[in-house]
MIDOSE-1310 file (N, C-alpha, C; in nm, 2 decimals, decimal comma, always signed):
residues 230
xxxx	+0,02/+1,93/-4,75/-0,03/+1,91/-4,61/-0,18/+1,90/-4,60; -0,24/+1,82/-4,48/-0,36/+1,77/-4,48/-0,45/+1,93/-4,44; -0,52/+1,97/-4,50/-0,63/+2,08/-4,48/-0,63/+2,14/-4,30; -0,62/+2,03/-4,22/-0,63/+2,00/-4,06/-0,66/+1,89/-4,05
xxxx	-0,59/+1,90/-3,87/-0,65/+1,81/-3,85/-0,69/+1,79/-3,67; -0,78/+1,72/-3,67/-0,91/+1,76/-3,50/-0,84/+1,64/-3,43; -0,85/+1,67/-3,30/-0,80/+1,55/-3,21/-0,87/+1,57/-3,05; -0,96/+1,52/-2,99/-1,02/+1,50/-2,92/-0,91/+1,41/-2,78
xxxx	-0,92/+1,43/-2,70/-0,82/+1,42/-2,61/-0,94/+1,34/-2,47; -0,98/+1,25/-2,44/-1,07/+1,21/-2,32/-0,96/+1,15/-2,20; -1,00/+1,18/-2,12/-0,93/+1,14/-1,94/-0,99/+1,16/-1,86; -0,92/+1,14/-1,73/-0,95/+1,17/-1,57/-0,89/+1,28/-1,54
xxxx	-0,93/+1,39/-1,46/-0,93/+1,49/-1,39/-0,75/+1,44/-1,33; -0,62/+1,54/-1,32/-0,49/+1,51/-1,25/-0,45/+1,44/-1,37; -0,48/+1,43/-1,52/-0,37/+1,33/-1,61/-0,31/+1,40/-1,70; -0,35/+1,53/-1,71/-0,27/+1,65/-1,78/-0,34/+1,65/-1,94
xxxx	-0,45/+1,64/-1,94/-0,53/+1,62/-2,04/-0,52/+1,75/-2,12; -0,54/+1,86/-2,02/-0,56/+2,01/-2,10/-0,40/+2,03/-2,09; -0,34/+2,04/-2,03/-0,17/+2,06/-2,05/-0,14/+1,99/-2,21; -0,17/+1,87/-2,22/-0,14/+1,79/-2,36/-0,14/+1,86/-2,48
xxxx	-0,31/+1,92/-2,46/-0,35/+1,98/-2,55/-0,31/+2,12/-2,62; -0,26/+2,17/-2,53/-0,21/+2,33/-2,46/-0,03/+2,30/-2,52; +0,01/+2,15/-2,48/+0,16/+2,19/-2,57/+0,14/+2,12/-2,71; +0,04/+2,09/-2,75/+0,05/+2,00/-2,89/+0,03/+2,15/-2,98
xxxx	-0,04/+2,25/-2,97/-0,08/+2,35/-2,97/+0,01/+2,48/-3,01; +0,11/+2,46/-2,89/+0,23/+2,52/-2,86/+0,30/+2,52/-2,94; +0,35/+2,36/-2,96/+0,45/+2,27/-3,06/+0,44/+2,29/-3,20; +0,27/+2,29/-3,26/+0,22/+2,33/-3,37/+0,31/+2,47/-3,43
xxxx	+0,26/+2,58/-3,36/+0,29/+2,71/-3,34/+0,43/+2,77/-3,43; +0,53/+2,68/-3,30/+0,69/+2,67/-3,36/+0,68/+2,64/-3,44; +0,65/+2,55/-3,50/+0,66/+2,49/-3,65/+0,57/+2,59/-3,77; +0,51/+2,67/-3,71/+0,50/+2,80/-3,85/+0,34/+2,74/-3,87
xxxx	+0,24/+2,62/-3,77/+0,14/+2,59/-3,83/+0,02/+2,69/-3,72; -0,08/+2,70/-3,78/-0,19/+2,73/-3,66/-0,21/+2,63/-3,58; -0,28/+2,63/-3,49/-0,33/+2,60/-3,34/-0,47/+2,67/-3,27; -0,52/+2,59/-3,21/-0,62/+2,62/-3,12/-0,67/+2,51/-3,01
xxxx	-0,68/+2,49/-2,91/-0,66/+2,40/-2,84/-0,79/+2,47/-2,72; -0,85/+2,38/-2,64/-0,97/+2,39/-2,52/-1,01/+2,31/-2,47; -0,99/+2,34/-2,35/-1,09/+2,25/-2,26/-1,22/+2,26/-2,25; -1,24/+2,11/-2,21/-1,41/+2,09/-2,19/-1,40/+2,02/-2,04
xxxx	-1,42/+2,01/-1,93/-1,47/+1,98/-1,80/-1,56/+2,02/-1,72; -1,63/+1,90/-1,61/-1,74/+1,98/-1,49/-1,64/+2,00/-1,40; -1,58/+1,93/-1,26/-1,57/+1,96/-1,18/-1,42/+1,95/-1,18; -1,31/+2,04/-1,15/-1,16/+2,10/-1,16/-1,16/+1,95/-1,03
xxxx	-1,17/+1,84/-1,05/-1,10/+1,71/-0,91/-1,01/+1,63/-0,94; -0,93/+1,55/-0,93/-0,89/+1,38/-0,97/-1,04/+1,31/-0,99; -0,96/+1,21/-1,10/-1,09/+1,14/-1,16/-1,20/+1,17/-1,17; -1,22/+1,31/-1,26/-1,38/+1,36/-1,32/-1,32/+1,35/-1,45
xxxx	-1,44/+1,32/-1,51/-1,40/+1,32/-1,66/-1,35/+1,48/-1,70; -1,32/+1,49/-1,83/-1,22/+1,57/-1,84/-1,19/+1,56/-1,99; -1,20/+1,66/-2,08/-1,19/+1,64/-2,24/-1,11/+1,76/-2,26; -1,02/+1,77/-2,38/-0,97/+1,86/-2,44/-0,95/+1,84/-2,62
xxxx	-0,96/+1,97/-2,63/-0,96/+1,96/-2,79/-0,85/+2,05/-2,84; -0,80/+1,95/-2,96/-0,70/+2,04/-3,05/-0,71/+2,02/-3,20; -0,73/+2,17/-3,26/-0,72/+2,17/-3,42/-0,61/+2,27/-3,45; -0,55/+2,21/-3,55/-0,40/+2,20/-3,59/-0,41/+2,23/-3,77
xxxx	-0,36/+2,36/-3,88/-0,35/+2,31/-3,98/-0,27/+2,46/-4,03; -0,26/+2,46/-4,18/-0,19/+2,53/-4,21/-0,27/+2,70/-4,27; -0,36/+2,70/-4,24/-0,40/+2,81/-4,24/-0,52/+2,83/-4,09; -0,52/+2,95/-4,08/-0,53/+3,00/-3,97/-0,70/+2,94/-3,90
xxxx	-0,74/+2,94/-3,79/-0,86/+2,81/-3,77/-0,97/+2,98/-3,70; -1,07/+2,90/-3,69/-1,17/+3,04/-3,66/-1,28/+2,93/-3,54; -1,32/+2,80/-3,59/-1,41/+2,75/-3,48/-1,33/+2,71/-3,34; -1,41/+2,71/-3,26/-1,36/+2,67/-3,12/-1,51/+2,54/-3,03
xxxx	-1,44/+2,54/-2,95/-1,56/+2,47/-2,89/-1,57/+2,34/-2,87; -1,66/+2,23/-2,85/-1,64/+2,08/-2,81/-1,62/+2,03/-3,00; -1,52/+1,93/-2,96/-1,49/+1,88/-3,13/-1,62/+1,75/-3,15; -1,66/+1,75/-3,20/-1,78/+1,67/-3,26/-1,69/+1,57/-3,36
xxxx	-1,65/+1,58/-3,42/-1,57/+1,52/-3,55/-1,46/+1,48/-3,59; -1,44/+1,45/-3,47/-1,21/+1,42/-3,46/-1,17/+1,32/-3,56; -1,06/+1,36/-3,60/-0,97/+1,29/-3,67/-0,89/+1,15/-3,60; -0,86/+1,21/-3,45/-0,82/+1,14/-3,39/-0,89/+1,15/-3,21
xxxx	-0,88/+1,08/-3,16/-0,92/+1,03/-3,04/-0,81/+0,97/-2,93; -0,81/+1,04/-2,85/-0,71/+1,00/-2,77/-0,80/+0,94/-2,60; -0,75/+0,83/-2,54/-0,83/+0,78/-2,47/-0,70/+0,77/-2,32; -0,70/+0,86/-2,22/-0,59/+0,88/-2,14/-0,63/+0,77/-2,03
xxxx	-0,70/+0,72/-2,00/-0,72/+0,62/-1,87/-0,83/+0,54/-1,93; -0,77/+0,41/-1,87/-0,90/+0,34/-1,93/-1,02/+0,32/-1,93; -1,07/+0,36/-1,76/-1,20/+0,40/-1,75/-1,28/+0,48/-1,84; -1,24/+0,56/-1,93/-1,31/+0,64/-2,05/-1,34/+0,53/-2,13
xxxx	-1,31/+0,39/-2,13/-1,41/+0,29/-2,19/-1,46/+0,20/-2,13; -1,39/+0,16/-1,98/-1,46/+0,06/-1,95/-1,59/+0,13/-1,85; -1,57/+0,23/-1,80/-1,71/+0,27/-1,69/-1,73/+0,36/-1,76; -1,73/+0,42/-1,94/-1,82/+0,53/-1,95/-1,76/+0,66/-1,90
xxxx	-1,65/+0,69/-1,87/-1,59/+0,82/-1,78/-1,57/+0,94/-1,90; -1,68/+0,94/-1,97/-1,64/+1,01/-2,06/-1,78/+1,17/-2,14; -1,73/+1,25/-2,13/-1,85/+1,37/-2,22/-1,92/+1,30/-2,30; -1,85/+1,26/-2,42/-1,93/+1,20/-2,52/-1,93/+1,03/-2,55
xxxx	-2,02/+0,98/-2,57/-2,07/+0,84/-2,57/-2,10/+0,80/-2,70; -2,06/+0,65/-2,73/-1,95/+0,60/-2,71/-1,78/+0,74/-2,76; -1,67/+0,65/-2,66/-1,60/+0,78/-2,66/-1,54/+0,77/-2,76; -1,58/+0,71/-2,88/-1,52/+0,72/-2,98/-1,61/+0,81/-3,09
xxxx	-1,75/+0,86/-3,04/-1,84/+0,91/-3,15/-1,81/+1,00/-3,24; -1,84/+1,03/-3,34/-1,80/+1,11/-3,41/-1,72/+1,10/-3,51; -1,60/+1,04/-3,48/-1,46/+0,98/-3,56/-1,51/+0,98/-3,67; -1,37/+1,06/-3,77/-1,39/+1,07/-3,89/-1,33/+0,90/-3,98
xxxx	-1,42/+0,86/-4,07/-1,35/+0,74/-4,13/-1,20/+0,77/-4,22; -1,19/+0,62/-4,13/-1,01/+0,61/-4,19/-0,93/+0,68/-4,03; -1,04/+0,72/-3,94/-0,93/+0,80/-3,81/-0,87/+0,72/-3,73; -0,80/+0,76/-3,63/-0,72/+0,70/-3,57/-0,75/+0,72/-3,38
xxxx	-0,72/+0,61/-3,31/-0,79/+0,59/-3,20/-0,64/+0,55/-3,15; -0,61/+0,62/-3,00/-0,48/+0,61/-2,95/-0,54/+0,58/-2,81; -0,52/+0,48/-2,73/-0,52/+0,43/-2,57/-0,43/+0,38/-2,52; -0,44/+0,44/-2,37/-0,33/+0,46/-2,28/-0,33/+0,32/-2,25
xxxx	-0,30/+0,19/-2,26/-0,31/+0,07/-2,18/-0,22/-0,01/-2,25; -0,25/-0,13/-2,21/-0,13/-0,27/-2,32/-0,20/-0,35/-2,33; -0,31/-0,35/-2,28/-0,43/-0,45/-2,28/-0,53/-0,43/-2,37; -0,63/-0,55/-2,43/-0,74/-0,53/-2,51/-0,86/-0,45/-2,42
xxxx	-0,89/-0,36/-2,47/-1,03/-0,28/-2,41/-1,19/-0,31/-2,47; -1,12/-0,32/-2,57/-1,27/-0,26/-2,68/-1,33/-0,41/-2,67; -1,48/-0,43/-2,70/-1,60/-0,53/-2,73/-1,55/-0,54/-2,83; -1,60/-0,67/-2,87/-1,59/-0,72/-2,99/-1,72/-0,63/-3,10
xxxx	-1,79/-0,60/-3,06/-1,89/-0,47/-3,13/-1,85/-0,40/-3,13; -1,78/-0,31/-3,07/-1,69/-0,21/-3,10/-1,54/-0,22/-3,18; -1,52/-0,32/-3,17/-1,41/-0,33/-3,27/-1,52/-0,36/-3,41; -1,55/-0,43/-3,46/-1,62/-0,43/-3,56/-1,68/-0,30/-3,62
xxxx	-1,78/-0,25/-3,51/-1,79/-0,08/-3,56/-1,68/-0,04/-3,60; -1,56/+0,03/-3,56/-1,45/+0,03/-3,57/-1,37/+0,01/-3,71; -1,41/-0,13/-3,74/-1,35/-0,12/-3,84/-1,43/-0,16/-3,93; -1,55/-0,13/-3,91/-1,66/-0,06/-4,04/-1,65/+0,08/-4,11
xxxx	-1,54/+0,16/-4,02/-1,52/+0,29/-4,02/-1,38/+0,32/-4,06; -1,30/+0,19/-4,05/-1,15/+0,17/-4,12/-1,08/+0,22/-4,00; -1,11/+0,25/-3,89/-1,04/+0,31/-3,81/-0,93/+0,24/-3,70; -0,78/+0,32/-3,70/-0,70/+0,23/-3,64/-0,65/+0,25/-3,54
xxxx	-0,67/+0,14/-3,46/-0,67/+0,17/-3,32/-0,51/+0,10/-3,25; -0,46/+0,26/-3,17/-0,31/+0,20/-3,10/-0,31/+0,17/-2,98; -0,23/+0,09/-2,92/-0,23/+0,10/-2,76/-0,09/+0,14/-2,73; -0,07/+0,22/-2,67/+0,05/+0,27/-2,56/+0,07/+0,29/-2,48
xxxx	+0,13/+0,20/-2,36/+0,15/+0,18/-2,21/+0,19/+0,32/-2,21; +0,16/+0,41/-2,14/+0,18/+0,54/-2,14/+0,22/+0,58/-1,99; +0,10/+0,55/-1,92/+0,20/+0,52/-1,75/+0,31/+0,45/-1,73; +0,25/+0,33/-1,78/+0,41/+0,24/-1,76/+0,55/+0,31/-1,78
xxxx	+0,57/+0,36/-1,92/+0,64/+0,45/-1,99/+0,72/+0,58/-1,91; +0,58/+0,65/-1,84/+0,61/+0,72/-1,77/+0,70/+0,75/-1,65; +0,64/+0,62/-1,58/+0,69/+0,54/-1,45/+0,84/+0,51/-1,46; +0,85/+0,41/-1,58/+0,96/+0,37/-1,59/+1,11/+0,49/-1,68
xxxx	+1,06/+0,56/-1,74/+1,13/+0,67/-1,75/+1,18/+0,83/-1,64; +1,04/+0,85/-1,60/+1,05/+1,01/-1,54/+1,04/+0,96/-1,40; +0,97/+0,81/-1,35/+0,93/+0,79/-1,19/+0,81/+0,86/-1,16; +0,75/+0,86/-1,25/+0,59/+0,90/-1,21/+0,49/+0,90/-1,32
xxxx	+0,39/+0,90/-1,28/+0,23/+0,87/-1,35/+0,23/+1,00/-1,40; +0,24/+1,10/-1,33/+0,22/+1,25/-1,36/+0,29/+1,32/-1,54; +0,39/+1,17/-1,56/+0,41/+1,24/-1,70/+0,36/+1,17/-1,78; +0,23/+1,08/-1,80/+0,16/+1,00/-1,88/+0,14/+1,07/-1,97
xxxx	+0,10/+1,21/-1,96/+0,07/+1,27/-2,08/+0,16/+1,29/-2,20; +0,28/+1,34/-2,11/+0,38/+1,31/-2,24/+0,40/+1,20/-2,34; +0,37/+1,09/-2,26/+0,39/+0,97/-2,34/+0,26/+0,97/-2,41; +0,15/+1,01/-2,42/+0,03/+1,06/-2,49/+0,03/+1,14/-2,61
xxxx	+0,10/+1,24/-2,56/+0,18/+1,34/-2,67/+0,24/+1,31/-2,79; +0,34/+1,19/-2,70/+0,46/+1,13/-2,79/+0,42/+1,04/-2,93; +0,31/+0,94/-2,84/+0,24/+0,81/-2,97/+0,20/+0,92/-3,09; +0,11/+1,01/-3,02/+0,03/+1,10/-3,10/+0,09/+1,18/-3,23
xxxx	+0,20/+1,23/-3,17/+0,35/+1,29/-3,30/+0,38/+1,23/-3,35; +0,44/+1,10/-3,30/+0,47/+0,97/-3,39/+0,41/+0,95/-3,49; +0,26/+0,94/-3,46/+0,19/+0,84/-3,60/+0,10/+0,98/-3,70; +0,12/+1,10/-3,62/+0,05/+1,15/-3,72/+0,18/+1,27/-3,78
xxxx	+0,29/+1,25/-3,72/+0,39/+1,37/-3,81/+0,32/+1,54/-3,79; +0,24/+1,56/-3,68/+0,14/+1,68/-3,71/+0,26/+1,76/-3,65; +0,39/+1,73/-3,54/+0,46/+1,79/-3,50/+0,60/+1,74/-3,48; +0,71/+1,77/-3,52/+0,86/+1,73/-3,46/+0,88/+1,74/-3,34
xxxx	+1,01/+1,64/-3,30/+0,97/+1,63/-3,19/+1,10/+1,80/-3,08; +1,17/+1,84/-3,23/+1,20/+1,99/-3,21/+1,06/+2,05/-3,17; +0,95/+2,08/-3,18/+0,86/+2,14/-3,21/+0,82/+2,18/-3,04; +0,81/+2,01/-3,01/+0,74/+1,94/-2,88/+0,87/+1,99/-2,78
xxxx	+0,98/+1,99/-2,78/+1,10/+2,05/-2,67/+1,09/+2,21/-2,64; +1,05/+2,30/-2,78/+1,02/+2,44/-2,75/+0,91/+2,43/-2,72; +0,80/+2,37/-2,72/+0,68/+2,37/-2,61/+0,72/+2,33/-2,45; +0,75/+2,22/-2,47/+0,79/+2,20/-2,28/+0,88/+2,30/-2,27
xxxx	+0,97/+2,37/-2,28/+1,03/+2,51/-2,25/+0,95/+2,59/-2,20; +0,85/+2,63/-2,31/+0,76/+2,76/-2,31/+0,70/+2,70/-2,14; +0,63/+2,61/-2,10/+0,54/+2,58/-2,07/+0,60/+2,55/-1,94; +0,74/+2,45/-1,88/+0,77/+2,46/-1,80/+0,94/+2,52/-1,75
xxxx	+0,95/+2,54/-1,87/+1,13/+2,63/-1,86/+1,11/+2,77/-1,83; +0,99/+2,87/-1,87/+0,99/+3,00/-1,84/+0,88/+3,00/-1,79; +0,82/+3,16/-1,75/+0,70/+3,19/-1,68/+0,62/+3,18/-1,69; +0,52/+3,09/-1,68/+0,35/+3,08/-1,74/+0,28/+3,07/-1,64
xxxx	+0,18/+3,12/-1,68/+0,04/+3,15/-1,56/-0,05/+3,04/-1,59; -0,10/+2,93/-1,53/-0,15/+2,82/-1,57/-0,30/+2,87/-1,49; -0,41/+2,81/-1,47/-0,53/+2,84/-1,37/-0,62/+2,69/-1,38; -0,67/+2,73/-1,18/-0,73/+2,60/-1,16/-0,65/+2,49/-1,15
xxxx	-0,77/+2,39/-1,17/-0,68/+2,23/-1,20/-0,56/+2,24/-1,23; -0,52/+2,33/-1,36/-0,42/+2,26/-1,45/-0,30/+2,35/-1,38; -0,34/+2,46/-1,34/-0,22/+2,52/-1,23/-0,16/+2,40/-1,12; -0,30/+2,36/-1,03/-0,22/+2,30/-0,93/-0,17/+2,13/-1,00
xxxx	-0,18/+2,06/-1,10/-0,12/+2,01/-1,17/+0,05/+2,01/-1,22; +0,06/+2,18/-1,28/+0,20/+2,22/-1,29/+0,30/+2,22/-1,21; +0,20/+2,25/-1,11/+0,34/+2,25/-0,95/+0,32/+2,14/-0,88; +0,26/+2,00/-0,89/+0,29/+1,93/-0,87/+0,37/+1,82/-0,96
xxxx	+0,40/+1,88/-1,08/+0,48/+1,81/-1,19/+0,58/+1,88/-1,15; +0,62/+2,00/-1,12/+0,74/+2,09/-1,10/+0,82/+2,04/-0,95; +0,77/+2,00/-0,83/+0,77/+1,93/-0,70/+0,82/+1,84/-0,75; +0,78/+1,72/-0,78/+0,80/+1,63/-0,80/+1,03/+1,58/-0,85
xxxx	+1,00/+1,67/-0,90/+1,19/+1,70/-0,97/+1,24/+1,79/-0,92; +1,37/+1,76/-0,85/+1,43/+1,83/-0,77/+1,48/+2,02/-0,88; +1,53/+1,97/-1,01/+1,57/+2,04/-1,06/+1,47/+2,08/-1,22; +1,44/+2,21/-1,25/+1,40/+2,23/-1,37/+1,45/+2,14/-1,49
xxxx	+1,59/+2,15/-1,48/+1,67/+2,06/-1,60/+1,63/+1,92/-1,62; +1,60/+1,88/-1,48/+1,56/+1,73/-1,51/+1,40/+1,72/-1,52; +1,31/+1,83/-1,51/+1,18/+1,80/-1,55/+1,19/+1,79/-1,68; +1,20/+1,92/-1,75/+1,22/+1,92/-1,88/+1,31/+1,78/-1,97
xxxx	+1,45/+1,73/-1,93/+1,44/+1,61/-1,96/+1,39/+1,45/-1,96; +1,34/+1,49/-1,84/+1,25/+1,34/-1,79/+1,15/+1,32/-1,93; +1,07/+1,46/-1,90/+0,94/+1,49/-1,98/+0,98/+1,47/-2,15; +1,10/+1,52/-2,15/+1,17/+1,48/-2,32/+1,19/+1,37/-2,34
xxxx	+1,27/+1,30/-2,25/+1,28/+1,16/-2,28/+1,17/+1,04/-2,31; +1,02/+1,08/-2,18/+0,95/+1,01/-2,23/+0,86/+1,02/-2,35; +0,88/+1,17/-2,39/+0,78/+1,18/-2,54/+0,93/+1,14/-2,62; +0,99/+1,12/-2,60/+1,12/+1,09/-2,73/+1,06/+0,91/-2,72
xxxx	+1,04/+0,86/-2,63/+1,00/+0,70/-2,62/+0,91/+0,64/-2,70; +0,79/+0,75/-2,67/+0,67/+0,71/-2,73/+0,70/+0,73/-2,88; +0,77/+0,88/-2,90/+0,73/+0,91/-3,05/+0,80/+0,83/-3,14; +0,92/+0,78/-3,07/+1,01/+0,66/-3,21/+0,91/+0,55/-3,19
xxxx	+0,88/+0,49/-3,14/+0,78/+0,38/-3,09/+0,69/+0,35/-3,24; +0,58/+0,49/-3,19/+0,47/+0,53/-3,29/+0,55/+0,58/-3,43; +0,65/+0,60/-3,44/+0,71/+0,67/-3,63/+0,73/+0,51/-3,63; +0,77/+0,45/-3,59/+0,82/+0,35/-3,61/+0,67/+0,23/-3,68
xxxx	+0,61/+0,27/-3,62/+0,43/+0,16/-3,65/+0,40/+0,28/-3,72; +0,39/+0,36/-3,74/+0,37/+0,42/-3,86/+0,42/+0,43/-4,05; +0,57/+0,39/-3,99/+0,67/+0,32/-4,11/+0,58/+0,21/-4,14; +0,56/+0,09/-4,09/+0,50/+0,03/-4,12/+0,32/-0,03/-4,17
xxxx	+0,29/+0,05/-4,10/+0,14/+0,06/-4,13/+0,12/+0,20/-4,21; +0,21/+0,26/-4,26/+0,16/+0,39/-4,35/-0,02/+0,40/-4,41; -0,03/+0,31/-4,47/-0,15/+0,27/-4,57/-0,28/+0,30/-4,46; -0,22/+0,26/-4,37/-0,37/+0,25/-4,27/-0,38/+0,41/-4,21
xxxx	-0,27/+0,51/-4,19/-0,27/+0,62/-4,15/-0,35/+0,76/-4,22; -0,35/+0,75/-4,34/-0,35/+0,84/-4,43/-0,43/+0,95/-4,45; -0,55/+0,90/-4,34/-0,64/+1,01/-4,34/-0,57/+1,11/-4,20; -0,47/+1,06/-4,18/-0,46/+1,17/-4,04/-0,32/+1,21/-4,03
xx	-0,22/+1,19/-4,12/-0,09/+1,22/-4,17/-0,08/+1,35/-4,18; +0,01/+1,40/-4,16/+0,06/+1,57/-4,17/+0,15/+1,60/-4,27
């Protein structure tokens, strides 16, 4: 198994950025690995920028705090590249060579400088309609993250997707004290579905979408993964 591995999480304020992070975390856990997961944000609103971090590995982790050095990069709304909606600048900084860069869209984002940087650094960049996904599975935007979650398991194996179903349990099947933002978040993911049973499935089905999706481009492009494989 890989020593760890760091994953930088960038969004808008309402996309479940720190929730993501909080069940990738979770999901780790189950599976017998360490976890530490945190947010970084200014203002608890819709559309403020909004960062979360997770380090994930098989022996137990001690630093906390803003990740400088991700393995992986997750980019939840596009505005974290096209207007700059982001902590750290460019929002890819840091990235470790050979890392991997995951965005929520279907569309091309990046400059042609930035793809070039990019892959001066070998780094491979996915796109996954993640709302779309959302939308068209659960009927709402509100479970983007899952499908964020989902690409992300896919291509790095850092979690099963057994792992990821005893997290949404923990997180929305029994009692948890959430605060702030990400509280009134939960209960608007929870509103949203008439019944517990069908949140928790909605929410499984669309990380089950994304993650065969991403194992699937991962089968394939193995070679290009390797610095961030589990």
């Amino acid at each position: 198994m890989k020593s760890r591995i760091n994953i930088r999480m960038s969004g808008l304020g309402g996309q479940g950025v720190v929730t993501s992070a909080h069940l990738m975390a979770m999901a780790a856990s189950h599976e017998g690995k360490f976890s530490i997961s945190n947010p970084f944000f200014g203002a608890e609103k819709r559309m403020a920028p909004a960062e979360s971090y997770v380090r994930i590995g098989p022996e137990k982790i001690y630093d906390r705090g803003e990740l400088v050095f991700p393995h992986v990069v997750m980019v939840f709304h596009p505005q974290v590249i096209t207007m700059g909606k982001s902590y750290t600048m460019p929002f890819y900084s840091g990235i470790k060579s050979g890392g991997l860069i995951i965005i929520n869209d279907d569309i091309e984002l990046l400059t042609d400088e930035e793809k070039l940087d990019l892959e001066k650094k070998k780094i491979t960049v996915y796109y996954v309609p993640a709302t779309k996904i959302a939308l068209e599975i659960a009927g709402t935007e509100l479970s983007t993250n899952m499908g964020m979650i989902g690409a992300l398991a896919g291509l790095t194996q850092v979690v099963t997707m057994d792992g990821l179903d005893k997290a949404l349990q923990d997180r929305f099947g029994k009692k948890y004290v959430a605060s702030g933002g990400t509280a009134t978040l939960d209960e608007a993911i929870k509103k949203k579905f008439a019944k517990k049973e069908m949140l928790l499935q909605k929410n499984l089905d669309t990380i089950r979408r994304t993650f065969d999706e991403a194992s699937a481009f991962r089968e394939k492009h193995s070679a290009l993964l390797t610095s961030v494989n589990m």
